[in-house]
C-alpha positions in Angstrom: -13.4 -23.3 -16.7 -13.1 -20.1 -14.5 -9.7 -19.1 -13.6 -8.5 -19.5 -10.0 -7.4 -16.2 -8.3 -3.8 -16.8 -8.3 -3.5 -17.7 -12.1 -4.8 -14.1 -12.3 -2.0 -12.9 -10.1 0.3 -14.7 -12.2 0.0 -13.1 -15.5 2.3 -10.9 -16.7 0.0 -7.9 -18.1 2.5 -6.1 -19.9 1.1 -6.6 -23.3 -2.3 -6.3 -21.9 -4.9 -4.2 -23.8 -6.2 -1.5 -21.2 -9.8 -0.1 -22.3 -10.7 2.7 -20.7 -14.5 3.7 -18.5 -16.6 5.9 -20.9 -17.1 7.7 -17.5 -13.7 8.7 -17.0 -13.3 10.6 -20.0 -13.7 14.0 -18.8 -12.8 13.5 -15.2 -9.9 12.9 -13.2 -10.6 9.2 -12.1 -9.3 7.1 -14.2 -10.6 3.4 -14.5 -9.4 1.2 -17.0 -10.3 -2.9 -17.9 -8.4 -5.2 -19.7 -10.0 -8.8 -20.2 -8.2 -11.6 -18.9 -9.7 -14.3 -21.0 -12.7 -16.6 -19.8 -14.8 -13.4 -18.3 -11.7 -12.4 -15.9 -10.7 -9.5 -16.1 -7.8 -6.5 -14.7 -8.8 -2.9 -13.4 -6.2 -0.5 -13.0 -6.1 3.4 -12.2 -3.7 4.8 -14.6 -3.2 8.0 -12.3 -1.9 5.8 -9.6 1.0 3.7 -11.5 2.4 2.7 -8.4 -0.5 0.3 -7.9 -1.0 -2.8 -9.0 -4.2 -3.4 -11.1 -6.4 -5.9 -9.2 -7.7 -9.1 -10.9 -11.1 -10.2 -10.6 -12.4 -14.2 -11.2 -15.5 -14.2 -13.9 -17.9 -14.8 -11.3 -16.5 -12.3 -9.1 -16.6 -9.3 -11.9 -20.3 -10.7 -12.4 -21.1 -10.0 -9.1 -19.5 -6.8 -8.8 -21.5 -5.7 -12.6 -24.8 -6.7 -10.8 -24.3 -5.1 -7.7 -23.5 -1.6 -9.6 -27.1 -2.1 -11.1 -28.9 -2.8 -8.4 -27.6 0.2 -6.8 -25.0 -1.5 -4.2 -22.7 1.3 -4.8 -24.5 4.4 -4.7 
């Protein structure tokens, strides 16, 4: 069952496990993931602190995978 948006919102990611882009190892950006159970999943920027990570449904992060390799983005 795929996770509604505000469940998301609702989880305390305190103790959340934060894996960082393979991209962003030598850069400034700094995009990190943490896996919210059922194919949901957190992205943070851990230069901006002051943000809040944004939560993405499974079918959401799905969409937004495919799109990066079809080119959406580029």
């Amino acid at each position: 069952m795929q996770a509604r948006k505000a469940d998301l919102y609702a989880l305390d990611l305190t103790d959340a496990c934060w894996i960082k882009s393979s991209k962003s190892t030598h850069m400034p950006y700094c995009v990190e993931v943490a896996d919210l159970g059922g194919g949901a999943v957190a992205v943070r920027d851990s230069n901006r602190e002051d943000l809040p990570p944004l939560r993405f449904t499974a079918g959401e992060w799905a969409a937004f995978r495919e799109g990066v390799r079809e080119g959406e983005f580029g």
